[in-house]
Structure formats: C-alpha cells, structure tokens
C-alpha positions in Angstrom: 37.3 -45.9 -6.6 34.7 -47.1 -4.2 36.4 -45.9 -1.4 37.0 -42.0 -2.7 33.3 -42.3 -3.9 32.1 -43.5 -0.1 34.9 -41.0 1.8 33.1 -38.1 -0.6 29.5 -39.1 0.7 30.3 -39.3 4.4 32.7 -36.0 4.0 29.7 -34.0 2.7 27.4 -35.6 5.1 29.9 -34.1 8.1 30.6 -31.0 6.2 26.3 -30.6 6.1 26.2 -31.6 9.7 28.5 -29.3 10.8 27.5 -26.1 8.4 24.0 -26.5 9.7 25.2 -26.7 13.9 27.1 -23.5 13.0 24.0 -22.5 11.9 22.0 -22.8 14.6 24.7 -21.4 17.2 24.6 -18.6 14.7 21.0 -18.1 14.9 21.3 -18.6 18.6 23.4 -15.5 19.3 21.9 -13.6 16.9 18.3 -13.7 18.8 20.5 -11.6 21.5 20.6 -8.7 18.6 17.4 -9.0 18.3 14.4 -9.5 15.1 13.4 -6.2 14.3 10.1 -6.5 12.5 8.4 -9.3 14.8 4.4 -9.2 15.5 3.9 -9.4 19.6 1.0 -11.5 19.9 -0.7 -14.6 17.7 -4.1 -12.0 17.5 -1.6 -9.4 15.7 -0.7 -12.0 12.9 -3.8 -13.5 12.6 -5.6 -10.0 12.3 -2.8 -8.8 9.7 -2.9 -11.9 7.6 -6.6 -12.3 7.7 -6.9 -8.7 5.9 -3.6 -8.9 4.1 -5.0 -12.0 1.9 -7.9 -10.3 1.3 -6.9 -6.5 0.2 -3.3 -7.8 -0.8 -1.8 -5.8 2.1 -2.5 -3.4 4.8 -0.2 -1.4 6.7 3.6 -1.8 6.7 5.4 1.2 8.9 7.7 0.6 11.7 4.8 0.8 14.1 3.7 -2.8 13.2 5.9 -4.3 15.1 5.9 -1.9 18.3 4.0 -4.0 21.7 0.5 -2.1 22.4 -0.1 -1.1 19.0 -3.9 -1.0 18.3 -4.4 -3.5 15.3 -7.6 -1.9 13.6 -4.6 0.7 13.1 -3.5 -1.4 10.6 -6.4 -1.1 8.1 -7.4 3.3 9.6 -7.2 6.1 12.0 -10.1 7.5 14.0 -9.1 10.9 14.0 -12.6 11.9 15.6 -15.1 9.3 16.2 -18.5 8.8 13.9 -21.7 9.4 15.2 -25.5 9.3 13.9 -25.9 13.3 14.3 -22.6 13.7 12.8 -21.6 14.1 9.0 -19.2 11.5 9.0 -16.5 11.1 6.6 -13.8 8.6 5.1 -10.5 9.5 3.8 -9.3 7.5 1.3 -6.0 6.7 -0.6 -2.6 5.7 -0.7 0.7 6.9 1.1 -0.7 10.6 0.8 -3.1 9.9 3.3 -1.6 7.5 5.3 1.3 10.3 5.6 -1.4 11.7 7.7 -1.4 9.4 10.6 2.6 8.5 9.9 4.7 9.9 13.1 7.7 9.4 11.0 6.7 12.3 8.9 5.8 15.1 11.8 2.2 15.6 10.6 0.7 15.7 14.3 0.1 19.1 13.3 -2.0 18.2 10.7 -3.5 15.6 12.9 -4.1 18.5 15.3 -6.3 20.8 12.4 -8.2 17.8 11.4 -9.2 16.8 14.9 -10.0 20.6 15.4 -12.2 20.8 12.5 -13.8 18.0 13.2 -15.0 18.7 16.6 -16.1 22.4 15.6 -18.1 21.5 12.4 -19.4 18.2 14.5 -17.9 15.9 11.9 -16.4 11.9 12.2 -13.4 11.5 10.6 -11.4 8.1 9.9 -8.1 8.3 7.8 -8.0 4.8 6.0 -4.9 5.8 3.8 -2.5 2.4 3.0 0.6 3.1 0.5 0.0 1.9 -2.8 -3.7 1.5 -2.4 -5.6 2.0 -6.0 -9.2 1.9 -6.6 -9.4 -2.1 -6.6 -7.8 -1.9 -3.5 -10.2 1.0 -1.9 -12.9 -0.9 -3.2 -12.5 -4.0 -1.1 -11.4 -1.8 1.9 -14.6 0.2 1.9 -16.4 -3.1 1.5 -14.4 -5.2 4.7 -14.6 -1.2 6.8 -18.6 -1.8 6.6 -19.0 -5.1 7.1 -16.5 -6.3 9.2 -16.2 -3.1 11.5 -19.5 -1.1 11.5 -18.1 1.9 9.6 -20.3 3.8 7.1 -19.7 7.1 5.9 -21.6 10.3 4.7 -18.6 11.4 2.7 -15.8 9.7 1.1 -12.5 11.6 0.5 -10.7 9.2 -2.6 -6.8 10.1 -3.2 -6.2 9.3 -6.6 -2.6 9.0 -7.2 -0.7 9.4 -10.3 1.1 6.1 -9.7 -2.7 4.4 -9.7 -2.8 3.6 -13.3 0.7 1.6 -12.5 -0.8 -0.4 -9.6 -3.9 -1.1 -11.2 -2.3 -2.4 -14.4 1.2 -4.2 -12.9 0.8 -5.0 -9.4 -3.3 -5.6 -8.8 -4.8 -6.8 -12.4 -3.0 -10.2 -12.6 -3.7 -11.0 -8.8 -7.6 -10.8 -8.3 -10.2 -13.1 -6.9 -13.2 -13.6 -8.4 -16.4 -15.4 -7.3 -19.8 -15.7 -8.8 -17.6 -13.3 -10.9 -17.5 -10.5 -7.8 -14.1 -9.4 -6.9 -13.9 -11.0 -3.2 -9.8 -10.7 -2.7 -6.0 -9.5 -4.3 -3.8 -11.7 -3.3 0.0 -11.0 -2.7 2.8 -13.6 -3.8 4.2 -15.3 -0.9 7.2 -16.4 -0.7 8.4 -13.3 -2.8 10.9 -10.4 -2.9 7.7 -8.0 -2.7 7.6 -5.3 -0.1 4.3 -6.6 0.8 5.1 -9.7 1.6 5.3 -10.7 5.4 4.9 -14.7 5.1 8.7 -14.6 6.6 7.6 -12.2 9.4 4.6 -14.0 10.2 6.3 -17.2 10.4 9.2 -16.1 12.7 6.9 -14.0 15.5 4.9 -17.3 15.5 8.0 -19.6 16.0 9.8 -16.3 18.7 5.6 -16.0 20.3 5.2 -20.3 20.7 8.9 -21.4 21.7 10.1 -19.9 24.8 13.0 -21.4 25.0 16.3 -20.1 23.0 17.3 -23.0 21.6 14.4 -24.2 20.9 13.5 -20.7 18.9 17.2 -20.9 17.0 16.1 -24.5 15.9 13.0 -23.7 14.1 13.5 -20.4 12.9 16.3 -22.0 11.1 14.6 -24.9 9.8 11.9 -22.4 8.9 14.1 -20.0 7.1 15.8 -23.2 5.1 11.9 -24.1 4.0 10.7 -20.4 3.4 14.5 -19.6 1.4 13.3 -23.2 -0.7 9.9 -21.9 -1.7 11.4 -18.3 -2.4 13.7 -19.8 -4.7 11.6 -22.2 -6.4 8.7 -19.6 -7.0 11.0 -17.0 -8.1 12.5 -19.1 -10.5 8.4 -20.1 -11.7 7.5 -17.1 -12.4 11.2 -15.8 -14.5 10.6 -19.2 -16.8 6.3 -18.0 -17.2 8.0 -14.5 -18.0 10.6 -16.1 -20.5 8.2 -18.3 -22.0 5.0 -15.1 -22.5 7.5 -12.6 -23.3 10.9 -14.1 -24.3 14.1 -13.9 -22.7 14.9 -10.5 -23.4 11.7 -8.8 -21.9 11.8 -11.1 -18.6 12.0 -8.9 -16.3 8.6 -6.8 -18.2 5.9 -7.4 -15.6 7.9 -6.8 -12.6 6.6 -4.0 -10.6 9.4 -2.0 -9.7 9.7 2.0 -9.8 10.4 2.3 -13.4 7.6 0.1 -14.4 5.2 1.8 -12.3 6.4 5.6 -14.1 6.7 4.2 -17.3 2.6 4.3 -17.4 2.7 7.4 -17.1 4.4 8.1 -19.7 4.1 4.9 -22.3 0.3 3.7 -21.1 -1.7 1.9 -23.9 -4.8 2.5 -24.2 -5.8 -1.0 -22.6 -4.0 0.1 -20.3 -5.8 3.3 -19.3 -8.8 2.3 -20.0 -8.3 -0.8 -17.9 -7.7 2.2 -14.8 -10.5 3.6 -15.9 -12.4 0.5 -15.3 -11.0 0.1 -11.8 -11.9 3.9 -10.8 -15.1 3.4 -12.1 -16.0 0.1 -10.0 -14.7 2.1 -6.9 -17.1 5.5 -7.7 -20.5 2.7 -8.5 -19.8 0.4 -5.4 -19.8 3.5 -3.3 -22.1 5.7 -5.0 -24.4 2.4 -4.4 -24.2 2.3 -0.7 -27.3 4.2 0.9 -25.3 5.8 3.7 -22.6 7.8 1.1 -24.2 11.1 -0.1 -21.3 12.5 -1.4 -17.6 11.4 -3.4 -15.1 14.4 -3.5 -11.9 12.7 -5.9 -8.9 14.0 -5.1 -5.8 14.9 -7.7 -2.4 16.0 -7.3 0.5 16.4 -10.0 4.0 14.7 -9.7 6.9 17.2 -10.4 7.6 15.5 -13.6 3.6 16.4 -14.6 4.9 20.2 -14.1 8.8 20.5 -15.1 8.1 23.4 -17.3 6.6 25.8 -14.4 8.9 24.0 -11.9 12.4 24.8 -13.7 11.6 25.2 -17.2 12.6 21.8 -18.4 9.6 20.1 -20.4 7.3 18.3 -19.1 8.3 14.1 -18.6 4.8 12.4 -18.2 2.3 12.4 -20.7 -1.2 10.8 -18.8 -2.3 12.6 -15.8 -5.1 11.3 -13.9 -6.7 14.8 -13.1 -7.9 14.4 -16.6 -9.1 10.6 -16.5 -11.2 11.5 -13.5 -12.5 14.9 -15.3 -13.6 12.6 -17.6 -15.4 9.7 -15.9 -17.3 12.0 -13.8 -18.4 14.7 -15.8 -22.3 15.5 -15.3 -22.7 13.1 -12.5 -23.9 14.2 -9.2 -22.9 13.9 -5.9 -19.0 13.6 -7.0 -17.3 16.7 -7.3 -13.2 16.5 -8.4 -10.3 18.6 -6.3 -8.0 19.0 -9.2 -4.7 20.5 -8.3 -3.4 20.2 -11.0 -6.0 22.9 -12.5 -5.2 24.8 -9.5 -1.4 24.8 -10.0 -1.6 25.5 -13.9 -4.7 28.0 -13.1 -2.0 29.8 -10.4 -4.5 29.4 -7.7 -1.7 27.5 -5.9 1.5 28.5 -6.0 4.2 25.3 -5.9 8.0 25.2 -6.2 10.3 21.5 -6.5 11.2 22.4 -2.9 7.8 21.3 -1.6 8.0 17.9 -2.6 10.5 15.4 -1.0 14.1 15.7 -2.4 14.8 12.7 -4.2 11.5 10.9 -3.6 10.2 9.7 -6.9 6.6 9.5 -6.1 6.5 13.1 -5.2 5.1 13.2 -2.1 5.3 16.5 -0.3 7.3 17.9 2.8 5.2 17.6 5.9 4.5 21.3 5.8 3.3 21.3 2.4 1.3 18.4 3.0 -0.5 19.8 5.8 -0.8 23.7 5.1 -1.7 23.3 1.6 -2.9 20.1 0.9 -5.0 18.9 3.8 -6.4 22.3 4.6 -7.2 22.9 0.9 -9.4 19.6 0.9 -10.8 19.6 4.3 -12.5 23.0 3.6 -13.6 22.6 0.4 -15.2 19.4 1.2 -16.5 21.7 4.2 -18.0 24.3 1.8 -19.8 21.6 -0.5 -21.3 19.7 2.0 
C-alpha cells in the first residue's frame, strides 16, 4: 500500500515535470509565431497603465501595439493644434468619435473636412473619443487632459450614446474611487475576462522588452501565465460566489456587463437606474460648465435602429428610454449648452436615414463610414460652427 501510494507521488511529480518542460518548449516555438498585442517599449506600458487605472481604460485598437505609435494617442487626436487666438474645441465621446481617428474604418476623409474646417474658421480641434466612454468616464478625462497635458477648451463636443445609461449603471457605478468623497479613479478588474483588461499584455511585453534571450522569455512568460491564469481563476470564481450569495444562484450571471445587459437598459431601466445616468451626465455638464476656459457645451444625440424600427421597416419600436430626451431634460433653460438631437431630426424628417446606413449586424448601431462622415460629422461641425 505504501509503495503504490509512494510510486503515485513520484509518478505525478515526473508527469508535472515533464508537462511543464513541454511547456516551455512549447512557449519557445511559439515566440517564433509571434505575440500579437505586445507594447514596444517600458514608457508605452507605464503610460497606458498609468491612465488606464485611473479612467478604467483608454484606447484599445490594433494600433496599440504597432512600434512608433505616439502614446498621447492613446487618451486623443490633435486633428489641428490649439492656440490662444483660436476657438479651440474638444470632441468628446465614445466609439462614435473615436471612429473618427480609427484607420480601420476609412474615415481619413472625415479627418480631411475636419482638418479643413478647422484651418479656415481658425479653430483647434482634439478628438478625445475612447469606446465605451460615459459621462463618469469623460469626466475624469477632461479632468487628467487639463492637468496632466495642458489642454483647455473653448468648446466641448459631448457624444452621448444610447448605450451610456448601460455603462454608467453596469460597468462604471460599482468600480469608482472616491476621496475626500471626489471621484479621483474607475478602476478595471484585473485579472478578468473584460475587454479592458490588459494586466496579461502588460505583463508579457515587460517579460518579451526585459529578457532578451529566448529561453529566458519562454521561461517566465510561462511561469507568468501559470500565476496570471491562478489569479483569473480565483477572482473569477470570487466574484460568481458574491453574485450567488447578493442575487441567488439563478440570477448569477445579473451584473455581468455583456451586450444584452447593456440593451436591456434601454429597454427595462428602473428609475434608480435612470436617474442614477442622470446623475452621471449631470456631474460631467457642472465640472465642465465650472472650468473658466469652456464657454460653450453642444450634447450630442443619436438614435439606435431599434429606437426607430417603425420608420426604418415598419416593425415597432424595441427600446423604450432614449437619451435624446434625458438630455432635453437636464438642460432645458440653461445656457451655454445647446442639444444636437437626431433623433428630433430624424422623426422631424430633417434627416433622412435608412437600416443601410448603420453597420450590418453591429448591435450598437454605429454608422457606415460614409454616413458617419457626410451626415454626422458635417451636421455637428457646422452647427456648432453657426452657434459659436
């Protein structure tokens, strides 16, 4: 018995041993394929995680990871440089402005009439647009893009997306910072299956950027991928049992922040719930509306195809909030903020829209490049133009 108990020990000892040597041969070979997402330089990570634990992430495209890619990129786009005898503006928002600066989606075009207009009505232009950024997250950017890189606007451009009151509520309430009760930072869960986490990526450029030597590199990016797969594991498991335990077995999966939780406020919103957004937009308009050097807040709206079914197809209507209205309503009779509502526009036939000009397929409604730039860019950029 003693023997078949010792044999078992030293067999799985051997059968460890060996498992993890394949392991690292593995690892070996694979470097020759190649990490696709890897950060080229220790100032790169540092930059990225400095700002990513402090407006729960920044930038996330393929250009991350490409050698000479300017980091301030990361957080916005000079599209034409401020200046003191310049009306200078900011353009803020979430993957519908960041769709601006985004090769992958052919808008140099769009890039072109911006930089145009700029120059010929002697305006600065910066696009700060990050995807999924609400008004808690706009916040602390306009905060960190005046104090930690000199930028202050005449003008803020705010996209308010549809899927904002599903941010707000799911993926941003539950991970603020407070101090001296200010909100200071969001954070994002590490070791986590979120989209926005880049602990993993940070930790193998570091290991790929500080060990030069192959086998050196396979060794600890595997003993760092054992550690970081550990953490995963045991933090995932955490949070299920805290879900379990505040909602019950059924409703575990409740506060995860996937696509249909993110709709589903949209159509199924308490009114915590929206007035919580309402909350958040409001902070954003005060914190800006307090700084000396903004004059002027023009909001931004813009349906989803399931706001406008009926005069899309015929088929009624799936979402029941709209954000077009929320804003109509926090800013009605106060100055300086004016609202471009397209939804009004649309309903009002102003603007004429088909399905065909949003994205096929793409459940955040985001429009085709052309759209994007012909009718939504230009529609803003001149009537901001006209106001101020």
């Amino acid at each position: 018995m003693r023997k078949n108990i010792l044999l078992l020990f030293f067999s799985t000892i051997i059968s460890i041993i060996l498992l993890y040597l394949f392991l690292i041969v593995y690892t070996f070979y694979s470097l020759e394929i190649g990490i696709p997402h890897k950060f080229h330089s220790n100032e790169i990570i540092n930059f990225h995680k400095k700002y990513s634990s402090k407006i729960h992430h920044i930038r996330l495209d393929e250009r991350n990871f490409k050698k000479n890619f300017e980091k301030t990129e990361y957080l916005y786009s000079i599209i034409n440089e401020f200046g003191f005898e310049k009306k200078n503006i900011l353009f803020q928002g979430d993957s519908w402005v960041e769709q601006l600066t985004n090769p992958d989606d052919d808008n140099f075009s769009g890039l072109k009439y911006i930089k145009k207009f700029s120059i010929k009505n002697n305006l600065g232009f910066i696009s700060a647009g990050v995807t999924s950024y609400s008004p808690t997250l706009m916040k602390l950017q306009l905060e960190i893009l005046e104090k930690d890189f000199g930028i202050l606007p005449n003008i803020i451009i705010a996209y308010i997306d549809q899927t904002d009151i599903g941010d707000e509520n799911c993926r941003y309430k539950n991970s603020r910072i407070f101090k001296n009760n200010n909100l200071v930072a969001v954070k994002v869960d590490n070791f986590s299956n979120s989209i926005f986490n880049l602990s993993k990526v940070y930790g193998e450029s570091k290991i790929l950027l500080e060990r030069k030597s192959k086998i050196k590199q396979s060794f600890y990016l595997l003993n760092f991928r054992v550690k970081y797969n550990l953490h995963k594991f045991k933090n995932k498991n955490l949070a299920k049992i805290k879900r379990i335990k505040n909602y019950g077995y059924k409703n575990r999966k409740n506060k995860k922040c996937y696509w249909s939780n993110i709709q589903n406020y949209l159509i199924n919103s308490t009114n915590s719930e929206l007035e919580y957004f309402e909350e958040s937009l409001t902070n954003y308009i005060n914190y800006a509306l307090s700084k000396n050097n903004i004059e002027k807040i023009f909001i931004v709206t813009f349906p989803h195809k399931n706001h406008i079914l009926e005069l899309l197809d015929g088929n009624k209507n799936l979402y029941k909030h709209n954000v077009s209205d929320i804003v109509d309503k926090l800013i009605a009779n106060k100055e300086s903020i004016y609202h471009l509502n397209f939804t009004k526009l649309i309903n009002e036939k102003k603007i004429r829209i088909t399905k065909d000009d949003y994205i096929a397929n793409d459940p955040s409604s985001h429009l085709i490049p052309a759209v994007h730039r012909n009718m939504f860019i230009k529609r803003i950029v001149n009537y901001v133009l006209n106001i101020i």
